[in-house]
KEPAPA-585605 format. One record per residue: residue number from 1; residue in one letter; x, y, z of N, C-alpha, C in turn. Coordinates in nm, 2 decimals. Each point is the difference from the previous one (the first is absolute). Example, Ala and Ser with C-alpha at 12.3 -4.5 7.8 and 13.67 -1.06 7.14 Angstrom:
<atoms>
  pos  code     n_X     n_Y     n_Z    ca_X    ca_Y    ca_Z     c_X     c_Y     c_Z
    1     a    1.32   -0.57    0.78   -0.09    0.12    0.00    0.09    0.12    0.00
    2     s   -0.04    0.11   -0.07    0.09    0.11    0.00   -0.08    0.11    0.08
</atoms>
This chain:
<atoms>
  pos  code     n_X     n_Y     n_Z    ca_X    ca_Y    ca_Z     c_X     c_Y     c_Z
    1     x    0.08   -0.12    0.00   -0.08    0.12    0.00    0.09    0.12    0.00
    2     x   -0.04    0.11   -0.07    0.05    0.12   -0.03    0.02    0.09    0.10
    3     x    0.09    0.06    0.04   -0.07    0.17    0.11   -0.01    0.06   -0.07
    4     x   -0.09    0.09    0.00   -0.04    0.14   -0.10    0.03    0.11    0.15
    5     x    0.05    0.09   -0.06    0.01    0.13    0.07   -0.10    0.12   -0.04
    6     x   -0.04    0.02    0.09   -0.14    0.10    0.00    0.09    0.11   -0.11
    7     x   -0.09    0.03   -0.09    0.02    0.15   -0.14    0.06    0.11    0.13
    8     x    0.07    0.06   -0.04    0.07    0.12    0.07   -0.12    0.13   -0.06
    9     x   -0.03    0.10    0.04   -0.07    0.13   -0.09    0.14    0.05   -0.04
   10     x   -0.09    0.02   -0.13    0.12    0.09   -0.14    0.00    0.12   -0.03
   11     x   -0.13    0.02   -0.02   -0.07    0.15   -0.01   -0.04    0.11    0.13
   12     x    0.03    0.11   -0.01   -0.03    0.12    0.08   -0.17   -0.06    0.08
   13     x   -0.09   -0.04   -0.10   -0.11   -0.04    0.07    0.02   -0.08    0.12
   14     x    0.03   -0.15   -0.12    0.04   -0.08    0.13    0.09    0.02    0.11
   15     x    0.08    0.07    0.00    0.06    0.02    0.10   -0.06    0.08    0.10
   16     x   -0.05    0.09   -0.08   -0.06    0.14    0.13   -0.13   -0.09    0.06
   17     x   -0.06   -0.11   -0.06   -0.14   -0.05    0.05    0.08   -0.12    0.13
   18     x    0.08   -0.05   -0.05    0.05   -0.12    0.07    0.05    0.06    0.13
   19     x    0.10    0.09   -0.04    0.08    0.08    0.10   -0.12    0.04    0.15
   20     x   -0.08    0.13   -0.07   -0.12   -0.01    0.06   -0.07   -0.09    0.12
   21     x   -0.05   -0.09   -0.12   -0.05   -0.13    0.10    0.09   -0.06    0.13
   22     x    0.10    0.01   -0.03    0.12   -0.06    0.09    0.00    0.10    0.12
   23     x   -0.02    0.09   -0.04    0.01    0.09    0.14   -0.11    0.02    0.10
   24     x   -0.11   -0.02   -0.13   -0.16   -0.01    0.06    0.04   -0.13    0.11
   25     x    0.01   -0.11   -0.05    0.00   -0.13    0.06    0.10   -0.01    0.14
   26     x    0.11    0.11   -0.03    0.13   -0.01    0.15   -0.09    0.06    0.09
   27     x   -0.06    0.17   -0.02   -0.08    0.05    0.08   -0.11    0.04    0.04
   28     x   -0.12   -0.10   -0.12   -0.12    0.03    0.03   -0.04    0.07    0.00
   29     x    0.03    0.13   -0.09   -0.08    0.10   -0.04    0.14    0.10   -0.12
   30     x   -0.05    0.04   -0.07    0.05    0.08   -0.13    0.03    0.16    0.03
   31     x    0.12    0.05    0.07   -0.04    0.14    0.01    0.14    0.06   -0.08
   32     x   -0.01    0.09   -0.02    0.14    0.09   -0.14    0.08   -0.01    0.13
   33     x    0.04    0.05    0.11    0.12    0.00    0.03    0.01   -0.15    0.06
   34     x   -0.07   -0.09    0.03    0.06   -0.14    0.03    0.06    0.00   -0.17
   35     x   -0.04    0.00   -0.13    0.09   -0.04   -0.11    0.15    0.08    0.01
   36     x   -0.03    0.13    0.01    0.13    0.08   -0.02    0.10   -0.08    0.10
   37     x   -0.05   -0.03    0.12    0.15   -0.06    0.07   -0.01   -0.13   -0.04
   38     x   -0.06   -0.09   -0.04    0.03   -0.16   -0.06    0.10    0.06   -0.12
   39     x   -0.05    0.11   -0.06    0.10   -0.03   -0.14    0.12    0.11    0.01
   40     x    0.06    0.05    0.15    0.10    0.05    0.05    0.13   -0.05   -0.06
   41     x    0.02   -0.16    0.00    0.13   -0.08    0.03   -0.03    0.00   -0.22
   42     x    0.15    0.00   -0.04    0.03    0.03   -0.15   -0.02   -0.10   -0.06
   43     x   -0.01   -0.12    0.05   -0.05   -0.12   -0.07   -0.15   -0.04    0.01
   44     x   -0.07    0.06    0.09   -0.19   -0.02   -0.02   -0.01    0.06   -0.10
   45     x   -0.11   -0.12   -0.11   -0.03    0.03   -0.10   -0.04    0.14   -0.05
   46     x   -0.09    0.04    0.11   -0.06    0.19   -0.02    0.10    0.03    0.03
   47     x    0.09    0.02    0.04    0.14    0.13    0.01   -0.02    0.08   -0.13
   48     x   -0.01   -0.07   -0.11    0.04    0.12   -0.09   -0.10    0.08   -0.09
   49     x   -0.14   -0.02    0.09   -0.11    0.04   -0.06    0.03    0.15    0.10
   50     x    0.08    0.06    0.07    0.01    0.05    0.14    0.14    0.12   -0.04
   51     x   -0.08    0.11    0.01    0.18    0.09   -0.06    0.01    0.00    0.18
   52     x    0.16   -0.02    0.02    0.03   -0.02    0.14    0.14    0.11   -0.02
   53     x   -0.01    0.08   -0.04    0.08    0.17   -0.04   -0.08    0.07    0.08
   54     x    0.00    0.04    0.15   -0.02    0.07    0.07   -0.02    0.20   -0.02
   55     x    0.05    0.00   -0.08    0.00    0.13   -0.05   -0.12   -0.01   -0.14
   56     x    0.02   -0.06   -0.07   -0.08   -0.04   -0.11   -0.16   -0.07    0.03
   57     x    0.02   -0.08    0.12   -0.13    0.00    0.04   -0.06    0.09    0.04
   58     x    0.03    0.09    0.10   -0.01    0.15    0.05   -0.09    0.07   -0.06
   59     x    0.11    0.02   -0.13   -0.07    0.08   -0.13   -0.10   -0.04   -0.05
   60     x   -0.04   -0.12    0.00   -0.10   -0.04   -0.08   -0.14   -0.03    0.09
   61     x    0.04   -0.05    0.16   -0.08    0.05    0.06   -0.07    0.11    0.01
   62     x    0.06    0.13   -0.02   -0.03    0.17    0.02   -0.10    0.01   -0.10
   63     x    0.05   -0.02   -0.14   -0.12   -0.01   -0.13   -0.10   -0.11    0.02
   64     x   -0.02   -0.05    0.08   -0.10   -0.11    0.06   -0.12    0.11    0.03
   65     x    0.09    0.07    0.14   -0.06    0.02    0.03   -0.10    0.13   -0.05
   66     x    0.07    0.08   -0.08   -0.02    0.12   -0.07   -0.13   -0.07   -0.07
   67     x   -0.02   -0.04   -0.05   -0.10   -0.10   -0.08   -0.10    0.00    0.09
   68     x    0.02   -0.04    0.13   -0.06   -0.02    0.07   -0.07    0.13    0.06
   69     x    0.06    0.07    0.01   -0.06    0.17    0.05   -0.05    0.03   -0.17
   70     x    0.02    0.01   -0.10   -0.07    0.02   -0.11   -0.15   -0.05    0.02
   71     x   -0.02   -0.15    0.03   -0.13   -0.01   -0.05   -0.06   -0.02    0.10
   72     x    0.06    0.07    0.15   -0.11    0.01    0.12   -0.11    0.13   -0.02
   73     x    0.09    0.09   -0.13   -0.08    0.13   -0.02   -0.14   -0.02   -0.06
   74     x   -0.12    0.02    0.07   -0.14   -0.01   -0.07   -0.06    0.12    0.00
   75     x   -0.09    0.06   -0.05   -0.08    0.08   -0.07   -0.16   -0.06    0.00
   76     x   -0.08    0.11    0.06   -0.15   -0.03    0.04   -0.05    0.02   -0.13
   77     x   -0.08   -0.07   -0.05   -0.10    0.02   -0.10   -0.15   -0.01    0.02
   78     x   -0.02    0.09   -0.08   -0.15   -0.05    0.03   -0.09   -0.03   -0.14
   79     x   -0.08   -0.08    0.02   -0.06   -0.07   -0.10   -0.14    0.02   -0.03
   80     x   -0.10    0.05   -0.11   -0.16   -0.02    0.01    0.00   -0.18   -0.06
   81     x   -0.06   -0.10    0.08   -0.05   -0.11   -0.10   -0.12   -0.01    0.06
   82     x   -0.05    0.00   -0.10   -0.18   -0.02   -0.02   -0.08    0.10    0.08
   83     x    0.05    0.09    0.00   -0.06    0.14    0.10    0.09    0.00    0.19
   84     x    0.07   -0.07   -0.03    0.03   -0.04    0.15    0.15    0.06    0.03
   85     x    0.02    0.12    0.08    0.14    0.02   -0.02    0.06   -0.11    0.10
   86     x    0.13    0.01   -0.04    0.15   -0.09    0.07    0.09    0.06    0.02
   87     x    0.05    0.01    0.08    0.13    0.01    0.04    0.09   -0.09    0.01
   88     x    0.10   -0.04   -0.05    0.15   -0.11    0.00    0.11    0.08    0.01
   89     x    0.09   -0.09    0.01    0.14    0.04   -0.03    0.08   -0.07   -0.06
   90     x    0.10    0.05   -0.11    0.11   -0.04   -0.08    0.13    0.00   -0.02
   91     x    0.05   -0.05   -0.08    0.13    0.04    0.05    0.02    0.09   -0.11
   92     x    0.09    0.13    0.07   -0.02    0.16   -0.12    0.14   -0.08   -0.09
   93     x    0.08   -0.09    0.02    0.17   -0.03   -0.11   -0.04   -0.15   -0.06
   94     x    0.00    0.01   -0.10   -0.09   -0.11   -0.06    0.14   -0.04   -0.07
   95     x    0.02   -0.14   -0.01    0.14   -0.07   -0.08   -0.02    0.02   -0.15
   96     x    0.10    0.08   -0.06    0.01    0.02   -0.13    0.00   -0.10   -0.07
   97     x    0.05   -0.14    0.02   -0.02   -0.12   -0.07   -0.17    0.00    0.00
   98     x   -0.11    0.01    0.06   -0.14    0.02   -0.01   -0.07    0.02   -0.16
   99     x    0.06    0.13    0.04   -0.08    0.06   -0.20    0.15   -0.03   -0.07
  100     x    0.06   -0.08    0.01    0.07   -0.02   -0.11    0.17    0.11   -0.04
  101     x    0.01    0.08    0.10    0.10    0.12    0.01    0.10   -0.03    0.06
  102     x    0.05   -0.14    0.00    0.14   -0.02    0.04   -0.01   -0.05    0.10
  103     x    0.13   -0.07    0.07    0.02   -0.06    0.17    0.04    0.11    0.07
  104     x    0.03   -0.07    0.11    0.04    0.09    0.10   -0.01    0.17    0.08
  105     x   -0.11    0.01   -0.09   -0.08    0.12    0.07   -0.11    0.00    0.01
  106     x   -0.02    0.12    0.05   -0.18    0.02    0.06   -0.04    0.14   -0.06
  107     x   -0.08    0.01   -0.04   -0.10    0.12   -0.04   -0.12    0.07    0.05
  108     x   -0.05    0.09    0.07   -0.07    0.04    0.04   -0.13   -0.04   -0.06
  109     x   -0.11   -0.03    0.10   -0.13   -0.08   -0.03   -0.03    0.08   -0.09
  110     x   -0.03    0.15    0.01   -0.09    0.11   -0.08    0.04   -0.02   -0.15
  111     x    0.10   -0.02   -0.01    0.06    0.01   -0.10   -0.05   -0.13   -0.15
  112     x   -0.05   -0.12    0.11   -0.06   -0.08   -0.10   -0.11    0.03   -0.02
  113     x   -0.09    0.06    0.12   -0.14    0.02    0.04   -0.02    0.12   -0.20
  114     x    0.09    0.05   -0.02   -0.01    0.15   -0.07    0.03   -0.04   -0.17
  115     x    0.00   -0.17   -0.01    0.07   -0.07   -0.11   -0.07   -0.14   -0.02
  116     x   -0.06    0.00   -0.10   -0.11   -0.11   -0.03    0.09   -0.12   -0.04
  117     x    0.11    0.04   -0.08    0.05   -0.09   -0.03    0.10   -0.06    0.12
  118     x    0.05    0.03    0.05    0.04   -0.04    0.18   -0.08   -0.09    0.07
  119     x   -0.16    0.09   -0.01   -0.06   -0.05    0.08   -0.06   -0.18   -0.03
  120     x   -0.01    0.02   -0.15   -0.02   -0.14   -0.09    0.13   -0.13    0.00
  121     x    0.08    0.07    0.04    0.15   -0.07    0.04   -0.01   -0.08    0.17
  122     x   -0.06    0.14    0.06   -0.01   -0.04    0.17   -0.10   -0.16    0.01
  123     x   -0.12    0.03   -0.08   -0.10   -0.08    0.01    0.04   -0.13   -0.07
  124     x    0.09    0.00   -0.08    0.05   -0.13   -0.07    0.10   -0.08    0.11
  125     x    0.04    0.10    0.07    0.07   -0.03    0.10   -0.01   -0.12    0.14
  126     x   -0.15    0.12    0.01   -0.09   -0.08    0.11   -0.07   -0.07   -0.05
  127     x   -0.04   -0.06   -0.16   -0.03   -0.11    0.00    0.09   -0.16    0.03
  128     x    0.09    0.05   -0.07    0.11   -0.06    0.03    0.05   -0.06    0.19
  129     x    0.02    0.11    0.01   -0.02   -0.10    0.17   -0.12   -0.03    0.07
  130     x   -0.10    0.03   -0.04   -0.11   -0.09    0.01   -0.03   -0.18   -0.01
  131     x    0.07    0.03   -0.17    0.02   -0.10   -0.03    0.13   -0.11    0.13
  132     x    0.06    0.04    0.02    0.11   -0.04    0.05   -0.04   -0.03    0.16
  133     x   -0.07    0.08    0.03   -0.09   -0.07    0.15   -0.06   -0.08   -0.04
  134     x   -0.06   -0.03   -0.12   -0.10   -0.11   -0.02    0.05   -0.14    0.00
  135     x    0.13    0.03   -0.10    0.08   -0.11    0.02    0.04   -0.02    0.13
  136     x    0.04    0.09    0.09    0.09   -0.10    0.11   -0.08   -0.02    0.14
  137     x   -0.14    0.02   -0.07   -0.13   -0.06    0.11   -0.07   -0.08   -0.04
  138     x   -0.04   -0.05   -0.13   -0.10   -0.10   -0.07    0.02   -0.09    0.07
  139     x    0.08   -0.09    0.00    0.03   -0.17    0.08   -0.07    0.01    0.10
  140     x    0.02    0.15    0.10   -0.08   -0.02    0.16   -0.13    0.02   -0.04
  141     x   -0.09   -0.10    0.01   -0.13    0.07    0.00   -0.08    0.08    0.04
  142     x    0.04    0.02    0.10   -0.10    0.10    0.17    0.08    0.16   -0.12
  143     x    0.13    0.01   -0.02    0.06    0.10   -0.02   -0.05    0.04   -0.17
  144     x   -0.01   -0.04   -0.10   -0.10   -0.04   -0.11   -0.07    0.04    0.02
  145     x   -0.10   -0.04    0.05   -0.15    0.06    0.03   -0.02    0.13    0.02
  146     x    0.08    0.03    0.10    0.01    0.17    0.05    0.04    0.09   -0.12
  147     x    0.10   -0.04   -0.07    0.07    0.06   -0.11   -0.08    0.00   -0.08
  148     x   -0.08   -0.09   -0.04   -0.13    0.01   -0.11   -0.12    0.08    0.06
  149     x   -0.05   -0.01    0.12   -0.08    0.11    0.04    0.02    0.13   -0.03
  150     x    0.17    0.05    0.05    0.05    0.14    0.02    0.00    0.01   -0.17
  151     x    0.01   -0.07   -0.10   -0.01    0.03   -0.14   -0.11    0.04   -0.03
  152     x   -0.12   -0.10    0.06   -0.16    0.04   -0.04   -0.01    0.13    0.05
  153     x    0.00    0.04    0.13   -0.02    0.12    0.05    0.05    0.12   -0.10
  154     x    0.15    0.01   -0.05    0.06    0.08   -0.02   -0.05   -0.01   -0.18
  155     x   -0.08   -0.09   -0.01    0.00    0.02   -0.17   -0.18    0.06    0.04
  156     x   -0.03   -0.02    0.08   -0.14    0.06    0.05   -0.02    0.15    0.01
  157     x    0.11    0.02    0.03    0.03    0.18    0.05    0.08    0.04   -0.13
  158     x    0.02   -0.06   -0.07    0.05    0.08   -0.12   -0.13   -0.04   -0.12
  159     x   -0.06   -0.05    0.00   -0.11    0.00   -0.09   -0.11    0.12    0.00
  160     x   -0.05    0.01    0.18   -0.05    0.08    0.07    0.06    0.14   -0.05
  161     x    0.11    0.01   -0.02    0.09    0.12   -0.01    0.02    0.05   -0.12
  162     x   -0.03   -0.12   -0.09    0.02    0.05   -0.15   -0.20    0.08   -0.06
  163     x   -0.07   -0.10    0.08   -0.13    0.05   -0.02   -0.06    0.13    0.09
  164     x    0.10    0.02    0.07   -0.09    0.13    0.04    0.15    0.17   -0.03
  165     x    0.11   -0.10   -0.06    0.12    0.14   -0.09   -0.05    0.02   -0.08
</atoms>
């Protein structure tokens, strides 16, 4: 009889899923800095998913966080649908990848609000991650359901909205 030796993971996937699970399984629960210290020592497989350049991390932390103060900024709107005012809030620096205007910046909400063709970009946008929630909730059913409701509703209020614009 043969020994076979378990497949080693080859791929970034396999590895980051395997790696993962390994650590899930040492300590029973998955949290970012239990990974960052498992993959400390230069030979765990994650080490080099990990910039460990203390200065360079720094840096890139800072633009983290700048990102992070960008899109804590919201702006009140208010809305008539179906005779009914609303009030919300948005976020005023909208990702220029959105309408189509490049990566790595942000553009002022008004600015699509004031541009049809933007705004036809924004909405293709948000169909698109729509879509993309749908996919990564369909299998659960309880979570499906909901997502199909919040669709009916929301195609309810825009039908509503086109018959009384």
């Amino acid at each position: 009889m043969t020994n076979l030796e378990p497949l080693q993971p080859t791929t970034k996937i396999e590895i980051v899923g395997t790696s993962l699970r390994s650590i899930w399984e040492d300590r029973g629960r998955l949290v970012a800095e239990d990974v960052v210290e498992a993959a400390s020592p230069e030979d765990h497989p994650l080490h080099t998913f990990f910039e460990w350049d203390d200065t360079e991390a720094a840096h890139k932390y800072r633009v983290w966080q700048a990102g992070q103060l960008i899109r804590s900024v919201k702006i009140l709107v208010t809305a008539n649908t179906n005779g009914d005012i609303e009030d919300f809030k948005i976020r005023e620096w909208v990702p220029a990848r959105s309408v189509g205007l490049g990566r790595g910046h942000y553009i002022p909400e008004d600015q699509i609000r004031d541009h049809p063709e933007q705004q036809a970009r924004l909405l293709r946008q948000l169909r698109r991650d729509l879509a993309a929630m749908k996919r990564r909730y369909e299998h659960m059913e309880f979570y499906a359901r909901e997502l199909q409701r919040f669709a009916a509703e929301t195609a309810g209020e825009e039908t509503a909205g086109e018959e009384t614009g």
